[in-house]
C-alpha positions in Angstrom: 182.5 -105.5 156.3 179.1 -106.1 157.5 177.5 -103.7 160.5 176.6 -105.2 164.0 172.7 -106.1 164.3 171.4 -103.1 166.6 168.9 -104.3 169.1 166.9 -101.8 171.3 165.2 -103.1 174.5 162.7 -100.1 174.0 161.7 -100.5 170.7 158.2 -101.6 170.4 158.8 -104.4 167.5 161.5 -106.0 170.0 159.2 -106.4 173.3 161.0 -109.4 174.9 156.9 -110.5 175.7 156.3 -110.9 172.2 157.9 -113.4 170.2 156.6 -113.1 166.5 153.0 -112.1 168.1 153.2 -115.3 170.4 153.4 -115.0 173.8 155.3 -118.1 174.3 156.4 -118.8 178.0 159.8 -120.1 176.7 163.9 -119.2 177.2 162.9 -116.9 173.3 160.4 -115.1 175.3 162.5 -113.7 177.4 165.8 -113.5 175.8 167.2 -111.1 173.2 166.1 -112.3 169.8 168.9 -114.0 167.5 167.3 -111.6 164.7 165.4 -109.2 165.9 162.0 -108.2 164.2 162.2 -104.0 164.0 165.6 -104.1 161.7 168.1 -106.3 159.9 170.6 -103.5 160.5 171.7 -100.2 162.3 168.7 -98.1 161.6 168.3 -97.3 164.8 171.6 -95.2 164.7 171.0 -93.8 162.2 167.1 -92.9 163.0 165.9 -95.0 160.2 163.0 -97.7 161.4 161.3 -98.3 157.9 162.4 -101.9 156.5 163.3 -102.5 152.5 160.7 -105.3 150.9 163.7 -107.5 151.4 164.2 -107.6 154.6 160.3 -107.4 155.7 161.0 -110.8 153.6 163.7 -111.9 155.1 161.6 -111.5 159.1 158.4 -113.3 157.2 160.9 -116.2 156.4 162.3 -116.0 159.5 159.2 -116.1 161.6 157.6 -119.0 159.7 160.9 -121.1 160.1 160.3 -120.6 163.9 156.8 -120.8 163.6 157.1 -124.3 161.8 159.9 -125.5 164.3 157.9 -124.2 167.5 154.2 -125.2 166.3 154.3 -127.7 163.7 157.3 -129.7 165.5 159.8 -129.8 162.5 160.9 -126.3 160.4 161.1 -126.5 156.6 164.3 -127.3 154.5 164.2 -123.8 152.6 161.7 -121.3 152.9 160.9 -118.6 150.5 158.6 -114.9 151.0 157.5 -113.0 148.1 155.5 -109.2 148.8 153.8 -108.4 145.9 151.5 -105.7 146.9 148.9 -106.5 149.1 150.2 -109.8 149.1 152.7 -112.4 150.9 153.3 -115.7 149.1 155.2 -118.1 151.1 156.8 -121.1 150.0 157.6 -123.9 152.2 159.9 -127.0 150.9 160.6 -130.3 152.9 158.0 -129.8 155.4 156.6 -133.3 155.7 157.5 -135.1 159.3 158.9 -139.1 158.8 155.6 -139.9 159.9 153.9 -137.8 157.3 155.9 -139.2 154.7 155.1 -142.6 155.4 151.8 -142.2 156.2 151.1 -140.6 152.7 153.1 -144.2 151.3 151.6 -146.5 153.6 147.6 -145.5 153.0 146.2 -145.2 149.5 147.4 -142.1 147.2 143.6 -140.1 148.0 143.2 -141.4 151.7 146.6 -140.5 153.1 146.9 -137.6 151.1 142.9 -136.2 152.9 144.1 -137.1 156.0 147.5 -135.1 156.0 145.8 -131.8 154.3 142.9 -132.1 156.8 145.2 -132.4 159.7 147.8 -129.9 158.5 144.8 -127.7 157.5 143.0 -128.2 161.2 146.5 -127.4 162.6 146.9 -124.1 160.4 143.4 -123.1 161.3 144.1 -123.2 164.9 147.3 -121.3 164.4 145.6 -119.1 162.1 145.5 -116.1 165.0 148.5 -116.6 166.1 150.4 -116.7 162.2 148.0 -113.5 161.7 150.1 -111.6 164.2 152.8 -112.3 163.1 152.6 -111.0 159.1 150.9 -108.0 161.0 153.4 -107.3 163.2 156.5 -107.9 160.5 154.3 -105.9 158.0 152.5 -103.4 159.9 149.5 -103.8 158.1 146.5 -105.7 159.5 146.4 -109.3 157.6 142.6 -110.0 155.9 143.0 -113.6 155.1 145.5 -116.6 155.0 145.3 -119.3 152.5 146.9 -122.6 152.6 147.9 -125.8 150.7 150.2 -128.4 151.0 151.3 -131.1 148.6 151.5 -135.1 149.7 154.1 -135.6 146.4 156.3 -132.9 146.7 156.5 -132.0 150.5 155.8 -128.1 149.3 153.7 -126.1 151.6 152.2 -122.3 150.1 150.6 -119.5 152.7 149.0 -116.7 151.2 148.5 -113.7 153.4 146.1 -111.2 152.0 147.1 -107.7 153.7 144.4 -104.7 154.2 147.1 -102.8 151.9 150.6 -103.0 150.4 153.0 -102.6 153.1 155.4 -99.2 153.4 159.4 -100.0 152.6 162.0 -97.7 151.6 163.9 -98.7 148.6 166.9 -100.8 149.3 170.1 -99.8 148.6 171.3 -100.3 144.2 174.9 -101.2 143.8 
């Protein structure tokens, strides 16, 4: 039987301000989280607060869903985080809006597909302080670079997050 999701008003990776780093004005900013940041399960009962790579994976997937829903206007079909080392990988599939999709069909192959990575890229750039704070915040390690791509054929987005170092976890739990 699965454990209840603890959730502490006083602990600092659950500050009802911050939202993924965001300070959104919005009923998320000042609600309880549906899946709070600091822990995927009791730790705080059992005075445990480090995370297990999976589920510091499992928050990165979590807060680019919502940043793609809240930011970009339409979240992903499946999204995928990898930490290896000092690095997050993040795989994004069906992330291409209607209008995306027939923009990219409707303009030639090379002049839809620039104008969709040059918005998308404009879009992440902007964003770019805002997606830093969150990796940082999940991670607790200070993010050095993002990198970005999207592909016109395949509706597959890929973020690269290059942290200042590998990120502590405990070792999850071997059946």
């Amino acid at each position: 039987m699965a454990r209840a999701r603890s959730w502490r008003p006083d602990c600092p990776r659950n500050t009802p301000k911050v939202v993924w780093g965001i300070g959104l004005a919005r009923a998320d900013a000042v609600r309880r989280p549906t899946a709070p940041l600091c822990c995927a399960g009791d730790f705080h009962a059992l005075g445990v607060t480090m995370r297990t790579q999976g589920e510091i994976e499992a928050a990165i997937c979590a807060g680019m869903r919502r940043f793609e829903q809240e930011y970009m206007g339409r979240g992903p079909k499946d999204v995928h985080a990898h930490l290896i080392g000092d690095l997050i990988v993040i795989r994004l599939k069906g992330v291409l809006t209607v209008a995306e999709q027939h923009l990219v069909k409707t303009l030639s192959a090379e002049k839809g597909r620039d104008l969709l990575k040059q918005v998308r890229t404009h879009l992440v750039e902007t964003a770019r302080p805002l997606m830093n704070a969150m990796i940082a915040e999940i991670a607790g390690v200070d993010v050095l670079s993002l990198h970005h791509d999207i592909s016109t054929v395949t509706g597959e987005e890929v973020v690269l997050f290059t942290l200042a170092e590998a990120p502590p976890f405990r070792e999850g739990r071997r059946a």
